[in-house]
C-alpha positions as CSV (number, residue, x, y, z in Angstrom):
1,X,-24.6,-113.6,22.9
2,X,-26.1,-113.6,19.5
3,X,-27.1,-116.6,17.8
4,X,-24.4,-117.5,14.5
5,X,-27.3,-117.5,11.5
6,X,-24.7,-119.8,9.9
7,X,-25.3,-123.0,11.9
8,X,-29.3,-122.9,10.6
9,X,-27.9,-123.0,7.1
10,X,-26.6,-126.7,6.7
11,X,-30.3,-127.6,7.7
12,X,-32.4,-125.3,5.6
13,X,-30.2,-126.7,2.6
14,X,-30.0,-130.0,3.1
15,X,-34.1,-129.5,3.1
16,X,-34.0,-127.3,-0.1
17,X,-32.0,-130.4,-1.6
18,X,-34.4,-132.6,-0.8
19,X,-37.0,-131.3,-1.9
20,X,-35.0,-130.5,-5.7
21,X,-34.0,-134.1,-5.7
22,X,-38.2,-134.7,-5.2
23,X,-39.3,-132.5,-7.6
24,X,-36.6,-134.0,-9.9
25,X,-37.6,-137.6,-9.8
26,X,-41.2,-136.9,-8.9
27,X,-41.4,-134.5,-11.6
28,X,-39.7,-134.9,-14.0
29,X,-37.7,-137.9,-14.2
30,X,-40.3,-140.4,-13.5
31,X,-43.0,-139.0,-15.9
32,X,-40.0,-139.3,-18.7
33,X,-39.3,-142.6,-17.5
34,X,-43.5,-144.0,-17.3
35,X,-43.4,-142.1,-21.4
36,X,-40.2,-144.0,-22.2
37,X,-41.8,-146.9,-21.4
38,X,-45.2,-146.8,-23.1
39,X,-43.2,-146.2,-26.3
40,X,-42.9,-149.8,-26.2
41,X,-45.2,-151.2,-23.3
42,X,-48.7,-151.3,-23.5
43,X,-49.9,-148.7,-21.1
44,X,-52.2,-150.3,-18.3
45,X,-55.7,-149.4,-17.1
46,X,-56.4,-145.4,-17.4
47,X,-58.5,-143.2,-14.5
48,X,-61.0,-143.1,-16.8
49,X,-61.5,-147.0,-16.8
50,X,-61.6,-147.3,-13.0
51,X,-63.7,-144.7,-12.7
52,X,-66.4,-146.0,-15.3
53,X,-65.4,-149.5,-14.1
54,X,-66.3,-148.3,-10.5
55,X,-69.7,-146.8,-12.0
56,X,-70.8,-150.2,-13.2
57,X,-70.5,-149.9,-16.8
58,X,-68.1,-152.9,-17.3
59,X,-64.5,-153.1,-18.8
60,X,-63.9,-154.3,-22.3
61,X,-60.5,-153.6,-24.3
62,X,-58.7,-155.5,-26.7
63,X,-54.9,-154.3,-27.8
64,X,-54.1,-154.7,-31.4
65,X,-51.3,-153.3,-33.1
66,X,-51.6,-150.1,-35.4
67,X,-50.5,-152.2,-38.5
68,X,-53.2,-154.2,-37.8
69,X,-55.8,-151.5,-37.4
70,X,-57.8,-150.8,-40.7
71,X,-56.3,-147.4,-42.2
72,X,-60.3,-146.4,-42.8
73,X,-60.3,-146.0,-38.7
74,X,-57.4,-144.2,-38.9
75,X,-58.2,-142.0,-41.6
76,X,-61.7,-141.3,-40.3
77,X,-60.4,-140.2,-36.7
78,X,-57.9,-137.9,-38.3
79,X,-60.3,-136.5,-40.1
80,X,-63.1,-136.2,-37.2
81,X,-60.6,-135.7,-34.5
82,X,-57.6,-133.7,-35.9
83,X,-56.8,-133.2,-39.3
84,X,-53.7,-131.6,-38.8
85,X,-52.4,-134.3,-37.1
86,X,-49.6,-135.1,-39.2
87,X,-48.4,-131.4,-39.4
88,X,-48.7,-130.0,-35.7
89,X,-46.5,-130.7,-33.1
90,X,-48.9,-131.8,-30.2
91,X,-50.7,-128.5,-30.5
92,X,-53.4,-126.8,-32.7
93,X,-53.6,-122.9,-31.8
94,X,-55.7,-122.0,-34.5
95,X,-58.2,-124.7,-33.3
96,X,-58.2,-123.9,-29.7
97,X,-58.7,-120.4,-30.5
98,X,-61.8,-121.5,-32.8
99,X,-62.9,-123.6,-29.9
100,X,-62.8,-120.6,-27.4
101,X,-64.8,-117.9,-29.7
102,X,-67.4,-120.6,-30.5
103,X,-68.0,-122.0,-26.4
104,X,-68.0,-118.0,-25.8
105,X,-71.4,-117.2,-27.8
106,X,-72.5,-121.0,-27.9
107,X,-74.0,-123.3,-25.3
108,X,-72.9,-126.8,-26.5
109,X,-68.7,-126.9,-25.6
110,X,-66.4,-127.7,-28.3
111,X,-63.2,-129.2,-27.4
112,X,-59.7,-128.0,-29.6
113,X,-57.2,-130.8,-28.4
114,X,-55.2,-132.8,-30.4
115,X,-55.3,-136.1,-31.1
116,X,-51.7,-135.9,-29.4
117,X,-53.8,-134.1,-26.0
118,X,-56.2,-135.9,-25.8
119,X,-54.1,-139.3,-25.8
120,X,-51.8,-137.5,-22.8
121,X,-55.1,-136.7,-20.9
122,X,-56.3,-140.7,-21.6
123,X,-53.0,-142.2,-20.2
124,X,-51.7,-139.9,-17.7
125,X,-53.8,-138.1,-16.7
126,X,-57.5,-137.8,-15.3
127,X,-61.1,-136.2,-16.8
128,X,-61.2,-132.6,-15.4
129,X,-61.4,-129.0,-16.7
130,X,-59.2,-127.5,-14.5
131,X,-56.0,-125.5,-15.4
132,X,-53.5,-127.9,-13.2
133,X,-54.8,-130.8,-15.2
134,X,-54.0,-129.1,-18.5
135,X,-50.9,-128.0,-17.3
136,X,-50.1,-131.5,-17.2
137,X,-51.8,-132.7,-20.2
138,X,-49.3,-130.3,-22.1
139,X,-46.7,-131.3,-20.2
140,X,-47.4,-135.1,-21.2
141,X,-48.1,-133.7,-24.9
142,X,-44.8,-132.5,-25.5
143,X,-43.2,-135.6,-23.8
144,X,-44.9,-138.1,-26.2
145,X,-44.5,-136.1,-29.1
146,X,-40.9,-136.1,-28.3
147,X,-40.2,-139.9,-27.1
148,X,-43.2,-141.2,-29.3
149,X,-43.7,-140.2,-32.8
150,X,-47.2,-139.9,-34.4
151,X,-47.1,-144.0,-35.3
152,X,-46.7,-144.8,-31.2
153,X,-49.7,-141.7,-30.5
154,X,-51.9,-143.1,-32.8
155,X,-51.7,-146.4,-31.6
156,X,-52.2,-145.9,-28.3
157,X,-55.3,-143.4,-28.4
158,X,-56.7,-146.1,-31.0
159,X,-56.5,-149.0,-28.4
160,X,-57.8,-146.6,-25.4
161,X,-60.2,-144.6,-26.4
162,X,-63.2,-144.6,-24.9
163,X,-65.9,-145.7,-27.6
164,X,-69.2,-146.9,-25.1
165,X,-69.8,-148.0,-22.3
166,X,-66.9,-150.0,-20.7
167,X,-65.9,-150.2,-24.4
168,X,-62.1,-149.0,-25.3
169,X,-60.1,-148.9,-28.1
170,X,-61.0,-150.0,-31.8
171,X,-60.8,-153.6,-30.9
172,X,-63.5,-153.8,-28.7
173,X,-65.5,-150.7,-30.4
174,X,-65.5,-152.7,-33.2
175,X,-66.4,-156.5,-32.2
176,X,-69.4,-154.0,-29.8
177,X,-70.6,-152.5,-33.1
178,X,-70.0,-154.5,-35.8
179,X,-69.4,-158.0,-34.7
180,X,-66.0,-157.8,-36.8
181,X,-61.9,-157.1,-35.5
182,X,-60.6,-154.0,-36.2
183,X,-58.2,-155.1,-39.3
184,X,-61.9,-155.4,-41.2
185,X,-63.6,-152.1,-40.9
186,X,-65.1,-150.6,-43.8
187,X,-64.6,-147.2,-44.9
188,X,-68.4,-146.6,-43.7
189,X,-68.5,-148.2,-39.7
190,X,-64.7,-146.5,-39.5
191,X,-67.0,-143.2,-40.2
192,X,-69.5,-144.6,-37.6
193,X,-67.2,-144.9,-34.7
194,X,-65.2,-141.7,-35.5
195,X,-68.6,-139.9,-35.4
196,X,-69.8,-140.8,-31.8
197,X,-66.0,-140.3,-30.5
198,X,-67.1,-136.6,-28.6
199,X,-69.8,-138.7,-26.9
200,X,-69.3,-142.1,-26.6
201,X,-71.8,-142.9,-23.9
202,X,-74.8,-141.0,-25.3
203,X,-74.2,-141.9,-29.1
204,X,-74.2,-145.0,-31.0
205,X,-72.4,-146.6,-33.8
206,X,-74.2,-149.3,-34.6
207,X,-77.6,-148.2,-34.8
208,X,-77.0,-144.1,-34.9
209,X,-79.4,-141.6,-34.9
210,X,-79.9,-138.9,-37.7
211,X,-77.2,-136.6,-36.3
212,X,-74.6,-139.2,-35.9
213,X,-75.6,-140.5,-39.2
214,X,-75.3,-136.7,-40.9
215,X,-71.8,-136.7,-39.0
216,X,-70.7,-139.9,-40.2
217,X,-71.2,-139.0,-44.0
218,X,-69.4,-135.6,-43.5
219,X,-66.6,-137.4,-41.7
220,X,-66.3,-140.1,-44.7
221,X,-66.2,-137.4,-47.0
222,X,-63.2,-135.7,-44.7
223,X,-61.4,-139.2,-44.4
224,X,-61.5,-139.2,-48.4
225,X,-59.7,-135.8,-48.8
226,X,-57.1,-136.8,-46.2
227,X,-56.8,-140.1,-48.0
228,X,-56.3,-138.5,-51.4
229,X,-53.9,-135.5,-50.4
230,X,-52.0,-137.6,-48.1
231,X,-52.6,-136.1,-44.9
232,X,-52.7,-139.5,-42.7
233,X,-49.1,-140.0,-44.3
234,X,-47.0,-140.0,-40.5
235,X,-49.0,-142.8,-39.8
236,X,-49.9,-144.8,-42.6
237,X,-47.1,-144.1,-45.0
């Protein structure tokens, strides 16, 4: 006598719910929920820090408040980092598409993210190339554009950063460097630590080398123009 195909079905559904109900709170509702909560919470140790941590290079961070962050730092890593900051939503297309022709006939890689991308890679996520991990990093991007605002973004890529060895945030970068807090950088060691941000462990701030100092005066001259035509105004205004 043939088997009835309908008594398999309670099973194979009950599974498929499962598994929805997983992916749900797995995938979506808990990454919401871990973003909702950084909006106000501090986030915790990154990958990144382990991983360094684990590699012997040490751990220092500091947490200080974006109001209490000299506007020169800000201005200068808008200008180094993303000077469209204030204008995108999470994504620059015209500079990922600059980034791609120029790592296609050059040698040396030049990243596109966001300030808004890279904090989501930072927080959430881990240091990788591949396209799963930047699946996720825009995944994370639009979340904490969405539950964020630029203020929250800024402040947290500020205080995590990596800027040396074992060094994160602007806190520590700038105790490491300058032997000052954060609320006390000039317009000229803001320029400094923006400059060595695409290669924190090689560069220096403190004692830079000609390229980092020919980077640092082009990125003071940037921070000007953003200061004058306003375009650190989502964070600082």
């Amino acid at each position: 006598m043939p088997q009835d195909p309908t008594r398999r079905r309670p099973l194979w559904r009950r599974v498929g719910r499962l598994l929805v109900v997983l992916f749900l709170v797995f995938g979506l509702i808990g990454p919401i929920l871990v973003t909702a909560a950084y909006r106000v919470i501090p986030p915790p140790i990154t990958y990144l820090m382990v991983e360094r941590a684990i590699e012997g290079r040490g751990f220092e961070r500091r947490w200080r408040p974006l109001d209490e962050i000299s506007p020169a730092l800000v201005r200068a890593v808008i200008a180094a980092e993303d000077a469209k900051f204030c204008s995108h939503r999470g994504f620059d297309f015209a500079a990922m598409e600059k980034a791609l022709a120029h790592n296609e006939r050059s040698k040396r890689v030049r990243g596109g993210s966001t300030i808004s991308q890279q904090t989501a890679k930072n927080i959430f996520l881990w240091p990788d190339r591949s396209y799963v991990r930047k699946g996720l990093e825009a995944y994370f991007t639009v979340l904490i554009e969405a539950l964020w605002g630029k203020k929250r973004i800024m402040e947290v890529y500020l205080n995590s950063v990596e800027w040396g060895p074992g060094v994160y945030g602007a806190e520590a970068a700038a105790l490491k460097n300058f032997g000052v807090g954060a609320d006390r950088l000039t317009n000229a060691q803001a320029a400094r630590l923006a400059a060595i941000l695409p290669s924190p462990l090689k560069w220096r701030a403190a004692k830079p080398g000609p390229y980092v100092k020919r980077r640092s005066g082009r990125i003071g001259k940037a921070a000007g123009t953003i200061r004058r035509e306003g375009m650190a105004s989502c964070v600082l205004g």
